[in-house]
mmCIF file as Biopython writes it, N, C-alpha, C and O atoms, coordinates in Angstrom:
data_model
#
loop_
_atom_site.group_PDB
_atom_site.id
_atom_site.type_symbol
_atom_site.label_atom_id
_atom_site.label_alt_id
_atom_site.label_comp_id
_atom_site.label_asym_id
_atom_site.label_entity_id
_atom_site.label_seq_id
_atom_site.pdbx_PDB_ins_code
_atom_site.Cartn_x
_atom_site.Cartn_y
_atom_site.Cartn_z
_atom_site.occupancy
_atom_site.B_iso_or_equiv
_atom_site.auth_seq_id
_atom_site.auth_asym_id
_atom_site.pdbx_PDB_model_num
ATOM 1   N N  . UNK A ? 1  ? 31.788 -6.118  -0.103  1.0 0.0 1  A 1 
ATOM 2   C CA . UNK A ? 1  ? 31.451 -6.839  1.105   1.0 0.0 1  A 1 
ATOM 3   C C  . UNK A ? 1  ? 29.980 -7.226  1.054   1.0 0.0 1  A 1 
ATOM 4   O O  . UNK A ? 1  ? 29.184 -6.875  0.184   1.0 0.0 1  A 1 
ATOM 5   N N  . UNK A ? 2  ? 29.789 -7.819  1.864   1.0 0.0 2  A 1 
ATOM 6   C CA . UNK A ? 2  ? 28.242 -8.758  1.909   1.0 0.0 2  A 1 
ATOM 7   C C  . UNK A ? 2  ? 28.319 -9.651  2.711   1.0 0.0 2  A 1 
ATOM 8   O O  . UNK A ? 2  ? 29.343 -10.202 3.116   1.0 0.0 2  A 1 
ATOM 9   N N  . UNK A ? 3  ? 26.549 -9.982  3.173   1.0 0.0 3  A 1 
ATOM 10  C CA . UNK A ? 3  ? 26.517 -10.445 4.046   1.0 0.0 3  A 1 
ATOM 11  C C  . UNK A ? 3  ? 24.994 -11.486 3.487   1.0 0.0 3  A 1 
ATOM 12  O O  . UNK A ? 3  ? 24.266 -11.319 2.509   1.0 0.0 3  A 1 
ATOM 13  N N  . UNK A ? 4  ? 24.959 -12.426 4.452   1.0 0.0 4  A 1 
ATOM 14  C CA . UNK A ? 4  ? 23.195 -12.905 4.389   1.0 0.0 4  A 1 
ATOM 15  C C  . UNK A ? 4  ? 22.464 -12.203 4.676   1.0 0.0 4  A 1 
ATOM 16  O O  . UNK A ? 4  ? 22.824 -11.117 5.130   1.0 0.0 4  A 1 
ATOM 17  N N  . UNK A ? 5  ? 21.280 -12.483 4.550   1.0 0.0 5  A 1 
ATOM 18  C CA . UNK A ? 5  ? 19.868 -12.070 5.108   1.0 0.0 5  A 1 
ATOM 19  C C  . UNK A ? 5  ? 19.653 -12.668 6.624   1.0 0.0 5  A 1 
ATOM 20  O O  . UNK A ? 5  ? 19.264 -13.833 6.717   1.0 0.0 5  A 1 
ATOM 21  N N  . UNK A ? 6  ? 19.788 -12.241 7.285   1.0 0.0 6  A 1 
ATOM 22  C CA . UNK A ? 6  ? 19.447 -13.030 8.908   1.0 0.0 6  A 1 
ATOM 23  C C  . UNK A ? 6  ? 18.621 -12.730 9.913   1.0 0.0 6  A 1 
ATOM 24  O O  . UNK A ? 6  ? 18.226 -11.597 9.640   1.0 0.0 6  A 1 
ATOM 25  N N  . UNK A ? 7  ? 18.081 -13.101 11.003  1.0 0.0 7  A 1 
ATOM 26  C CA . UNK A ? 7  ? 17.081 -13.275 11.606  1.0 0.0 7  A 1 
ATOM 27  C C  . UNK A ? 7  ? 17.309 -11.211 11.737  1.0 0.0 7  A 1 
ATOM 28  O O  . UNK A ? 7  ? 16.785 -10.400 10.973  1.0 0.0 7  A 1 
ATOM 29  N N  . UNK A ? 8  ? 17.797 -11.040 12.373  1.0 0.0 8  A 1 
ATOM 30  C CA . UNK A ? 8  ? 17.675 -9.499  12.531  1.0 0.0 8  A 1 
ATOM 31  C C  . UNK A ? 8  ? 17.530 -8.544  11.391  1.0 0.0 8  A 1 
ATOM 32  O O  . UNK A ? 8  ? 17.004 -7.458  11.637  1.0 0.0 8  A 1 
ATOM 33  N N  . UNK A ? 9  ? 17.885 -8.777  10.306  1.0 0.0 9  A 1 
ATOM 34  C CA . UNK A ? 9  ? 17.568 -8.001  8.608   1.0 0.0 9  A 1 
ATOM 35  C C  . UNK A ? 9  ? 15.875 -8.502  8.550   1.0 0.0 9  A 1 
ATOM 36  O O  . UNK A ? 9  ? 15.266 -7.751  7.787   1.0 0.0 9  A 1 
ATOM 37  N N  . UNK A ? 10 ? 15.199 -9.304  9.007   1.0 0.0 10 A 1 
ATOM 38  C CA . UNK A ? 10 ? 14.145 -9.873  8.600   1.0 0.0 10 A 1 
ATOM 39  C C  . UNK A ? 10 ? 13.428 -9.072  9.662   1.0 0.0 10 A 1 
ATOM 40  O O  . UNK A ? 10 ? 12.580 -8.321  9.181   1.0 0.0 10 A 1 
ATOM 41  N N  . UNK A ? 11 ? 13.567 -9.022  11.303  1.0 0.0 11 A 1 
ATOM 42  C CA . UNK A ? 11 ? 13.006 -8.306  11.495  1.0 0.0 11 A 1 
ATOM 43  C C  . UNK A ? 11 ? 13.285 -7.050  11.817  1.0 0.0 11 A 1 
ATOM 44  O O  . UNK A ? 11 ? 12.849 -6.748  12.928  1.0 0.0 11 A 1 
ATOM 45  N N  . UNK A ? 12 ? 13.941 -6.072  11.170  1.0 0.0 12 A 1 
ATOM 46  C CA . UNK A ? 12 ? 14.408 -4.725  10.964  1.0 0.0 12 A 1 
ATOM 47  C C  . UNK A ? 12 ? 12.657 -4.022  10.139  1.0 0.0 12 A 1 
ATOM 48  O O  . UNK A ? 12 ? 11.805 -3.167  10.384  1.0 0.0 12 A 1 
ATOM 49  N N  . UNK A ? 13 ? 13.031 -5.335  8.849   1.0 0.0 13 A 1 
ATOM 50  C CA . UNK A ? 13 ? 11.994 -4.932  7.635   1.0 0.0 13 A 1 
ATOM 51  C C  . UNK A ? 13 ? 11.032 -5.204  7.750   1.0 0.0 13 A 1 
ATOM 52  O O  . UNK A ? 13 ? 10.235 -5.122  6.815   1.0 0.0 13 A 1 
ATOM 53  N N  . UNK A ? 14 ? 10.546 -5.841  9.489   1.0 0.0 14 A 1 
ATOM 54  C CA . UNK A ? 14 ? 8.964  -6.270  9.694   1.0 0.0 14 A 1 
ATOM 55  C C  . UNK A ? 14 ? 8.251  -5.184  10.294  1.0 0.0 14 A 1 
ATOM 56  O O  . UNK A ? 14 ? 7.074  -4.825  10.273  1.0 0.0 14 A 1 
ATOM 57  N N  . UNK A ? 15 ? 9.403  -4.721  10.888  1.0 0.0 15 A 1 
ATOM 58  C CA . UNK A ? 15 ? 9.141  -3.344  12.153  1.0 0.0 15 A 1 
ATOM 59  C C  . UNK A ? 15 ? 9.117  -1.936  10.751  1.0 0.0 15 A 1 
ATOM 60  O O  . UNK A ? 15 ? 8.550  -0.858  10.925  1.0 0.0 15 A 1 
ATOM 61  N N  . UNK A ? 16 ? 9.780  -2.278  9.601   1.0 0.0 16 A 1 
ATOM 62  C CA . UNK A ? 16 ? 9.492  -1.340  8.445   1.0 0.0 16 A 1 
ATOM 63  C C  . UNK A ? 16 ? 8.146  -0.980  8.108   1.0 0.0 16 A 1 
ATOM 64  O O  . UNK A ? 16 ? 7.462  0.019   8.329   1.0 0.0 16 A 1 
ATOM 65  N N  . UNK A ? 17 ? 7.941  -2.127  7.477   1.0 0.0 17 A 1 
ATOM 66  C CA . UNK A ? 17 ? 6.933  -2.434  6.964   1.0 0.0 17 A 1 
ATOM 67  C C  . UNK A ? 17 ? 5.609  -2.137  7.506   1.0 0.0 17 A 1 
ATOM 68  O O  . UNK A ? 17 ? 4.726  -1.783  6.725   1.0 0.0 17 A 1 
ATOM 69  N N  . UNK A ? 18 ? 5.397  -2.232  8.637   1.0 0.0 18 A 1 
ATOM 70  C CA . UNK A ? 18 ? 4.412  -2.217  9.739   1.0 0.0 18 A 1 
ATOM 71  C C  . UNK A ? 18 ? 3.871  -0.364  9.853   1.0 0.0 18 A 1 
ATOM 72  O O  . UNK A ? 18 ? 2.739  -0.008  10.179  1.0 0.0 18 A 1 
ATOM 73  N N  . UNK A ? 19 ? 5.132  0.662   9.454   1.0 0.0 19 A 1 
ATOM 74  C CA . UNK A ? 19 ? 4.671  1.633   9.304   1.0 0.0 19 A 1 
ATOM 75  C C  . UNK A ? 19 ? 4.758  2.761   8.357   1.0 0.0 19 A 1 
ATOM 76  O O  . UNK A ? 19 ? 4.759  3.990   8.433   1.0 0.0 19 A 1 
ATOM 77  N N  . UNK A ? 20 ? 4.844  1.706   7.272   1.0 0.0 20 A 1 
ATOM 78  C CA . UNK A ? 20 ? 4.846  2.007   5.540   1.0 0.0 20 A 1 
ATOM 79  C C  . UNK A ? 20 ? 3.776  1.993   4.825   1.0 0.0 20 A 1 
ATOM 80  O O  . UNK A ? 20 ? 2.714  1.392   4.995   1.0 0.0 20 A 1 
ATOM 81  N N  . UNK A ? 21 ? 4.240  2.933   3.737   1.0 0.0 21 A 1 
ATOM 82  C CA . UNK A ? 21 ? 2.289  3.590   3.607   1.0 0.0 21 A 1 
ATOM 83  C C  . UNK A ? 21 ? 2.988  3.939   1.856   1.0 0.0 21 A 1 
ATOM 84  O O  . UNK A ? 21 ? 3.671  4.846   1.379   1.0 0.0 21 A 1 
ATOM 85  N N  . UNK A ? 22 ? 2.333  2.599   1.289   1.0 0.0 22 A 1 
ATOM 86  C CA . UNK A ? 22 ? 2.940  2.836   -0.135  1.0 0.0 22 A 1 
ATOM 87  C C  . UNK A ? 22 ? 2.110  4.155   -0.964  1.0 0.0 22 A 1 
ATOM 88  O O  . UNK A ? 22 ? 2.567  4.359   -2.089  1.0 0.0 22 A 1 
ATOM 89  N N  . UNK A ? 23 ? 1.087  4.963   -0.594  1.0 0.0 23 A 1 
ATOM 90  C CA . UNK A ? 23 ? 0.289  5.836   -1.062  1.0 0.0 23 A 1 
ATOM 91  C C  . UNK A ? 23 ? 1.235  7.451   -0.568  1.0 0.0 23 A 1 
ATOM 92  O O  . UNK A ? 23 ? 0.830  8.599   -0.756  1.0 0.0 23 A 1 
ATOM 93  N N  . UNK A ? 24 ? 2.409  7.074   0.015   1.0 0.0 24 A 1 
ATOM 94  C CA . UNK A ? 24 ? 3.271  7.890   0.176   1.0 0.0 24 A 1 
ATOM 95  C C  . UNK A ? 24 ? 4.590  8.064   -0.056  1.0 0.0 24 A 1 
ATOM 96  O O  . UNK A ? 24 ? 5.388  7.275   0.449   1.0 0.0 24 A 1 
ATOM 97  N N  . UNK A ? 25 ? 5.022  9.111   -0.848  1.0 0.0 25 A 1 
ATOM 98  C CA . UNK A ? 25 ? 6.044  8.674   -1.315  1.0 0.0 25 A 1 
ATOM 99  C C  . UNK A ? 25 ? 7.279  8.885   -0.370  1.0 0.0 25 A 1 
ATOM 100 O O  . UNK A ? 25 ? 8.369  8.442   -0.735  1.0 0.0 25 A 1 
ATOM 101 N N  . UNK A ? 26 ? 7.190  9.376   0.524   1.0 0.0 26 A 1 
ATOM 102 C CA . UNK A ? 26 ? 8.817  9.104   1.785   1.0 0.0 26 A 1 
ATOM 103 C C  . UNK A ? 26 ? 8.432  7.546   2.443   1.0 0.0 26 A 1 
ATOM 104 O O  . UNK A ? 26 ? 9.141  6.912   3.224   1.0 0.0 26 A 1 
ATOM 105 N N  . UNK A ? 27 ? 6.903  7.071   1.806   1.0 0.0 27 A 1 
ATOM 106 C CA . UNK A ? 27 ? 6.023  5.813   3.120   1.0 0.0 27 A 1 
ATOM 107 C C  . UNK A ? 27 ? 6.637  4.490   2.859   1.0 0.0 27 A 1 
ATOM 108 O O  . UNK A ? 27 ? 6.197  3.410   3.253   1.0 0.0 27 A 1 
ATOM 109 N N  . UNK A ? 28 ? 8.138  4.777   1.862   1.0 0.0 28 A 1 
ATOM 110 C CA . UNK A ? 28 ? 8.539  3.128   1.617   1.0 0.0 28 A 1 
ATOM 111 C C  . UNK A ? 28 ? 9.704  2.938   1.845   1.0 0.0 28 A 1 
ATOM 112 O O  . UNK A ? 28 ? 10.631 3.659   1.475   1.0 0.0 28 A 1 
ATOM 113 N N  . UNK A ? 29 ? 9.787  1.775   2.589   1.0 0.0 29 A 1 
ATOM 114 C CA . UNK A ? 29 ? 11.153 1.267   3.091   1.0 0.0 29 A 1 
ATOM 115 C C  . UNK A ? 29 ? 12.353 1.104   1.983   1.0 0.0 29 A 1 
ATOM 116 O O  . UNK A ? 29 ? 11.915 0.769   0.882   1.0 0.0 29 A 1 
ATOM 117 N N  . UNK A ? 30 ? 13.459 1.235   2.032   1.0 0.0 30 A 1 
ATOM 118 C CA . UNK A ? 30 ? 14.105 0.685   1.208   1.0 0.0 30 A 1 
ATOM 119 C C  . UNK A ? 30 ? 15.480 0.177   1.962   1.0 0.0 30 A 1 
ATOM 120 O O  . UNK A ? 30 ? 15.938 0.741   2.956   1.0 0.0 30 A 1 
ATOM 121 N N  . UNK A ? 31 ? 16.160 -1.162  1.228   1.0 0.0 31 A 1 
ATOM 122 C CA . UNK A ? 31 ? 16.437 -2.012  1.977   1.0 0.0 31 A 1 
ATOM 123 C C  . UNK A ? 31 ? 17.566 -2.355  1.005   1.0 0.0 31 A 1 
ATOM 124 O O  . UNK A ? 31 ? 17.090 -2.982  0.059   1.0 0.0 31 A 1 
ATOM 125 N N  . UNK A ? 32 ? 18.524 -2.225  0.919   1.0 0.0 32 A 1 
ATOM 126 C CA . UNK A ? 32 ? 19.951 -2.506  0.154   1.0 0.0 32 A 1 
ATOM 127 C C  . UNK A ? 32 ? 20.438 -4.010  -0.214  1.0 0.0 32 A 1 
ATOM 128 O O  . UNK A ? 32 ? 21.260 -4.511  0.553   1.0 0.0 32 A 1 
ATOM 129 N N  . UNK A ? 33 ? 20.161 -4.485  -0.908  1.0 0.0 33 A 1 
ATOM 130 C CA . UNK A ? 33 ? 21.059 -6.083  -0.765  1.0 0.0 33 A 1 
ATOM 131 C C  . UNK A ? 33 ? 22.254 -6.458  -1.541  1.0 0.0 33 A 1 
ATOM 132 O O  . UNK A ? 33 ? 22.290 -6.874  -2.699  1.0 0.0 33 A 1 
ATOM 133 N N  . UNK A ? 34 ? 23.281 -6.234  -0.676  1.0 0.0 34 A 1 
ATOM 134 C CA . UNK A ? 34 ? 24.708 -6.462  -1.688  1.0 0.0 34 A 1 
ATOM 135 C C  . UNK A ? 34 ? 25.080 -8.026  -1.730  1.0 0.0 34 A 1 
ATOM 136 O O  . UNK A ? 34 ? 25.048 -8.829  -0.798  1.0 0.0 34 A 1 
ATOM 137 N N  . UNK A ? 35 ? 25.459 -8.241  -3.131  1.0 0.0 35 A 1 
ATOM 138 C CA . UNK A ? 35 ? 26.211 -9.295  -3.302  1.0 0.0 35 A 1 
ATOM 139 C C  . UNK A ? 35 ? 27.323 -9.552  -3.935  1.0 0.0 35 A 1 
ATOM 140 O O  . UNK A ? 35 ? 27.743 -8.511  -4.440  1.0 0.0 35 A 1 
ATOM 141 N N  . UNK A ? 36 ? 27.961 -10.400 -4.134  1.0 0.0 36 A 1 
ATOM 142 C CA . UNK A ? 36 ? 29.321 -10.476 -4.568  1.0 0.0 36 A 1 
ATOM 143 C C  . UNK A ? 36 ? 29.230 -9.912  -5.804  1.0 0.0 36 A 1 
ATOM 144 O O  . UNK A ? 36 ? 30.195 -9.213  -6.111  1.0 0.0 36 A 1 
ATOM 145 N N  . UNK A ? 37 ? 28.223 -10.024 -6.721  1.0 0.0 37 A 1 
ATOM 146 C CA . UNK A ? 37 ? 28.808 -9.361  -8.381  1.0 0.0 37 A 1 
ATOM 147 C C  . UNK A ? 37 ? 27.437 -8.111  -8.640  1.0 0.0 37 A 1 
ATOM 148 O O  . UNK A ? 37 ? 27.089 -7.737  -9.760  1.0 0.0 37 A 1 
ATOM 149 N N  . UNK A ? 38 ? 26.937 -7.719  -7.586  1.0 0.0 38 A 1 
ATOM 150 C CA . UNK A ? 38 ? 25.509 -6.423  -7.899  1.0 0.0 38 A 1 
ATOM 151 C C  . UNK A ? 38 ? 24.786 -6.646  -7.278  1.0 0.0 38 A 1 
ATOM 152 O O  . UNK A ? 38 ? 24.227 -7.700  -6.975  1.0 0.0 38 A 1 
ATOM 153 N N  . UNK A ? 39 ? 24.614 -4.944  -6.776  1.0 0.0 39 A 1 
ATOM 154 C CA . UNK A ? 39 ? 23.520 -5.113  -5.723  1.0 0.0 39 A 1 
ATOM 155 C C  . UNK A ? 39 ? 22.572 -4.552  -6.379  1.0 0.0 39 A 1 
ATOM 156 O O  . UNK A ? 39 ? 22.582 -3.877  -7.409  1.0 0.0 39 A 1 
ATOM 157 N N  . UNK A ? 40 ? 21.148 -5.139  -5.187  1.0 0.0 40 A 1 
ATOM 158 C CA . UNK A ? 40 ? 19.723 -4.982  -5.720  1.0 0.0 40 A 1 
ATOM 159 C C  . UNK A ? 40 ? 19.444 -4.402  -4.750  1.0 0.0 40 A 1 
ATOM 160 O O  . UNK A ? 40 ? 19.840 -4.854  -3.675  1.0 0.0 40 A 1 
ATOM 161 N N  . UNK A ? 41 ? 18.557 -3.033  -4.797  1.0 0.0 41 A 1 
ATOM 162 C CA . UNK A ? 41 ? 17.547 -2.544  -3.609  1.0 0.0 41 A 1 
ATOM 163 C C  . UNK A ? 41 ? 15.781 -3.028  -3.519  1.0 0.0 41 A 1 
ATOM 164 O O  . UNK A ? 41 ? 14.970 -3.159  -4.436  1.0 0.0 41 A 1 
ATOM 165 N N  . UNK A ? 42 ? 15.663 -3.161  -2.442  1.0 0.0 42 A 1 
ATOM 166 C CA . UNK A ? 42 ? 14.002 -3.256  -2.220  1.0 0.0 42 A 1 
ATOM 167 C C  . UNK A ? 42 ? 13.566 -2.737  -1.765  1.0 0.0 42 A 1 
ATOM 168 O O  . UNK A ? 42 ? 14.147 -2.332  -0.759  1.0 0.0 42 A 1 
ATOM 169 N N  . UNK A ? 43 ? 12.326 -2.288  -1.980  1.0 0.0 43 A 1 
ATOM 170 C CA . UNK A ? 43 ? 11.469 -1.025  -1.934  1.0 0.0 43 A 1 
ATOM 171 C C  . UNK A ? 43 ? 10.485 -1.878  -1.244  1.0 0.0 43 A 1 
ATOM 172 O O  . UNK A ? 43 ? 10.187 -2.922  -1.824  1.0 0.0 43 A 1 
ATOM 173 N N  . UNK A ? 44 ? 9.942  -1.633  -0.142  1.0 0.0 44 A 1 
ATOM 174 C CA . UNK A ? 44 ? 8.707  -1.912  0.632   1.0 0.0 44 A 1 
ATOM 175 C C  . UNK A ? 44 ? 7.589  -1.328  0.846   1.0 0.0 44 A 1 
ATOM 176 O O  . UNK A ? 44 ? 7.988  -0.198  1.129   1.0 0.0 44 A 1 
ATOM 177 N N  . UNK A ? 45 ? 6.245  -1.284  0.926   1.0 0.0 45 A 1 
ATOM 178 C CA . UNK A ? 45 ? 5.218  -0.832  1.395   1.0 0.0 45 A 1 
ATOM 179 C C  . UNK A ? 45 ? 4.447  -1.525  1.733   1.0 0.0 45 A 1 
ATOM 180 O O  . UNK A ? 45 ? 4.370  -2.649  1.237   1.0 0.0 45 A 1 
ATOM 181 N N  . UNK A ? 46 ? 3.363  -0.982  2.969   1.0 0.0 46 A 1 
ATOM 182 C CA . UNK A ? 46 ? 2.487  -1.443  2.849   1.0 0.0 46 A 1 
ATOM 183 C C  . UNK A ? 46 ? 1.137  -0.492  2.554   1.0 0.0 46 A 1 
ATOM 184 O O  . UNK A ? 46 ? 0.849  0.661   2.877   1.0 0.0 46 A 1 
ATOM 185 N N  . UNK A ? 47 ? 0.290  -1.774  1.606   1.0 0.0 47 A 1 
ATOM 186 C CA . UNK A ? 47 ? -1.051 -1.019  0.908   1.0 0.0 47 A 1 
ATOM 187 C C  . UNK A ? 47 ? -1.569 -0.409  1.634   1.0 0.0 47 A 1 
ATOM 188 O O  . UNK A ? 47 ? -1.593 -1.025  2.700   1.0 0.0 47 A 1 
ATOM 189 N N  . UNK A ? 48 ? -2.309 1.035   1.749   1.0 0.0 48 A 1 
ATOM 190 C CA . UNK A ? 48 ? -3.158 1.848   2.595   1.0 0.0 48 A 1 
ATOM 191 C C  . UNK A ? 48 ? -4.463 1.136   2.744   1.0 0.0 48 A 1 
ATOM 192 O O  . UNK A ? 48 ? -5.337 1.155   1.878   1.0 0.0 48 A 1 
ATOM 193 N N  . UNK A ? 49 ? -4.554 0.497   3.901   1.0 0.0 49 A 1 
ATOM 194 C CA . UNK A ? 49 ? -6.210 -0.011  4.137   1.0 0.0 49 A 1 
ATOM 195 C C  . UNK A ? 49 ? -5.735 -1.272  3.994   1.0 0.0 49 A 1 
ATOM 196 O O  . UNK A ? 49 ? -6.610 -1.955  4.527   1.0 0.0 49 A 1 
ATOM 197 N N  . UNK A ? 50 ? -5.027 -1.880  3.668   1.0 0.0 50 A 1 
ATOM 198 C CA . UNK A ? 50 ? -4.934 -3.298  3.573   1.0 0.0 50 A 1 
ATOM 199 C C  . UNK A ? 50 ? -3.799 -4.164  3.910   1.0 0.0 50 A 1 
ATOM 200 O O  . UNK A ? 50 ? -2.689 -3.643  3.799   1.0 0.0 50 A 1 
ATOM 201 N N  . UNK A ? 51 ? -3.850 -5.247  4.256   1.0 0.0 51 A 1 
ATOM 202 C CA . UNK A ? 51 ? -2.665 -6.120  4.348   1.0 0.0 51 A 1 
ATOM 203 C C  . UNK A ? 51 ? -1.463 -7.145  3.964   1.0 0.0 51 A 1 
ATOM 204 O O  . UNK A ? 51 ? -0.858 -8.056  4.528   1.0 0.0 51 A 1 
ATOM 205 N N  . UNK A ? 52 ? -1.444 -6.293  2.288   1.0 0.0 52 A 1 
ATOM 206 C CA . UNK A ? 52 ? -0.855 -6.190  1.541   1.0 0.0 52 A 1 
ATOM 207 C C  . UNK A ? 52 ? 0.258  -5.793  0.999   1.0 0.0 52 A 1 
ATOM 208 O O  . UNK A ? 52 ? -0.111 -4.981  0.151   1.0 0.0 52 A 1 
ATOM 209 N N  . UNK A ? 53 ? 1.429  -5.864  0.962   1.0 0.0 53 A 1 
ATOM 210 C CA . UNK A ? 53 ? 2.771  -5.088  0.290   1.0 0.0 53 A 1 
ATOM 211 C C  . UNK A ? 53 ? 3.079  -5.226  -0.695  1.0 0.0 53 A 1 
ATOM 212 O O  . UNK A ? 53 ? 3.107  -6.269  -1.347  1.0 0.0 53 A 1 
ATOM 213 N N  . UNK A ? 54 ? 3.522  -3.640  -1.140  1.0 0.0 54 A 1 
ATOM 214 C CA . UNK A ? 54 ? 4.131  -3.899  -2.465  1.0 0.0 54 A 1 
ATOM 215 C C  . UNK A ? 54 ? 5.591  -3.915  -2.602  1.0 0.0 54 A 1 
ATOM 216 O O  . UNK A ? 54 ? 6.321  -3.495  -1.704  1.0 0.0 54 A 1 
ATOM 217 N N  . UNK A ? 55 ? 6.104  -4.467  -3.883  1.0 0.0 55 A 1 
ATOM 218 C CA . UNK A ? 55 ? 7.211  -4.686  -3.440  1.0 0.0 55 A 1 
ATOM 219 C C  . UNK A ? 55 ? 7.603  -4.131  -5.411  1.0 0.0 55 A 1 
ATOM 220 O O  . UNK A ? 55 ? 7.029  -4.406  -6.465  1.0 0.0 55 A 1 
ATOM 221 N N  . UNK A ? 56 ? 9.069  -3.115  -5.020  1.0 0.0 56 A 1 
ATOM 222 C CA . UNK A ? 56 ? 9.458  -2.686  -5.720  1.0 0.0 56 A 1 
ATOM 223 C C  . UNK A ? 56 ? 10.952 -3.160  -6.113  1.0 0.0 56 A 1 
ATOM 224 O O  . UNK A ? 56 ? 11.780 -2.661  -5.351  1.0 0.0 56 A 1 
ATOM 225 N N  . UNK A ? 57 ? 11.439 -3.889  -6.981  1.0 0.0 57 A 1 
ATOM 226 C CA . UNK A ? 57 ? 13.339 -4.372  -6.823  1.0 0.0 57 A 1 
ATOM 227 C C  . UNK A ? 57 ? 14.013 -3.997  -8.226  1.0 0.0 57 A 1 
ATOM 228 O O  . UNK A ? 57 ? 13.724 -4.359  -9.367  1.0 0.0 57 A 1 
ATOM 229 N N  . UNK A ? 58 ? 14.723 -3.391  -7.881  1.0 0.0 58 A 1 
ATOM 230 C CA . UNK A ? 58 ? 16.018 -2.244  -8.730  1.0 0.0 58 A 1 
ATOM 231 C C  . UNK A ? 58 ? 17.448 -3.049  -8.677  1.0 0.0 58 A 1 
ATOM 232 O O  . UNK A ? 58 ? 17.981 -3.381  -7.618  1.0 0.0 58 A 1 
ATOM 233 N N  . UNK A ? 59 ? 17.920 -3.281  -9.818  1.0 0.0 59 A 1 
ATOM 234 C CA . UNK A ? 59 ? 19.010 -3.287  -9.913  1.0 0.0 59 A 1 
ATOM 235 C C  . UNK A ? 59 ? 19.250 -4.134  -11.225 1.0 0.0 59 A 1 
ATOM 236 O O  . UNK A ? 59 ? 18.314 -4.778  -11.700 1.0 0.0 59 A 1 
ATOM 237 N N  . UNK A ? 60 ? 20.484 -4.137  -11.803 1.0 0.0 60 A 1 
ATOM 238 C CA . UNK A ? 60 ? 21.356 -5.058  -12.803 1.0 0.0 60 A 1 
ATOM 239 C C  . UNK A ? 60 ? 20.593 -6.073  -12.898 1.0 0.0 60 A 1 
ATOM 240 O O  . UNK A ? 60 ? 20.047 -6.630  -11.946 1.0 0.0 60 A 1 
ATOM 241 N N  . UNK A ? 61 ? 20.468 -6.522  -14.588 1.0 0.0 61 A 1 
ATOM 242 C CA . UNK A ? 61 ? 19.981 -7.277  -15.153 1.0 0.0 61 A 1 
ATOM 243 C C  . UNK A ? 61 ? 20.907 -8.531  -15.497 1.0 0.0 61 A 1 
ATOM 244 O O  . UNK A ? 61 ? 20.630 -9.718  -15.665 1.0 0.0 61 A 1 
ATOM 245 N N  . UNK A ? 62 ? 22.089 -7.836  -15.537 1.0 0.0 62 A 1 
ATOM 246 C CA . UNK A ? 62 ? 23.113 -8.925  -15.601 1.0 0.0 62 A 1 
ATOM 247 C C  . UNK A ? 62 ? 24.142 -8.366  -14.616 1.0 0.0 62 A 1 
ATOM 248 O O  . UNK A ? 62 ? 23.919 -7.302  -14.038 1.0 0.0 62 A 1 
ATOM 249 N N  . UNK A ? 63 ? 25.561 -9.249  -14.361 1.0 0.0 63 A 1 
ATOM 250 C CA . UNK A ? 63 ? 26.445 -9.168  -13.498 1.0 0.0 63 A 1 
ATOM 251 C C  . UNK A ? 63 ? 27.185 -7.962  -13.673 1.0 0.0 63 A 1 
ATOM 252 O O  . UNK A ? 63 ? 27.294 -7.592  -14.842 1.0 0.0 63 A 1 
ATOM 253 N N  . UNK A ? 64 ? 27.785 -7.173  -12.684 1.0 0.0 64 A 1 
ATOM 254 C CA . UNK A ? 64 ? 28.688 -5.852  -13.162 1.0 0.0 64 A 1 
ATOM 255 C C  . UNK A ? 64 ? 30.104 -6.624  -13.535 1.0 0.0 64 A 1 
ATOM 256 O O  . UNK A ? 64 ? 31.069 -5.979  -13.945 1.0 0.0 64 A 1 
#
């Protein structure tokens, strides 16, 4: 199953983000994205002191 990305997934991960602290390791969001042939996760933070995110993405290089 799967779905889009939509106005409410976007701001789920704004309200994430906002109190993510990539200098910690429980401090990062992670965010599931299924699609029809493999899913990818994303890893969120934001930089300590700055207004910056990092962004971490896991998954299949090719199709399952």
């Amino acid at each position: 199953m799967s779905h889009g990305f939509d106005v409410t997934d976007g701001e789920t991960v704004a309200l994430a983000i906002e109190v993510s602290d990539d200098e910690q390791a429980d401090g990062w969001y992670s965010y599931p994205l299924a699609g029809e042939h493999r899913q990818v996760e994303i890893r969120l933070a934001r930089v300590a002191g700055g207004d910056e995110v990092r962004l971490i993405v896991k998954g299949a290089l090719t199709p399952s």
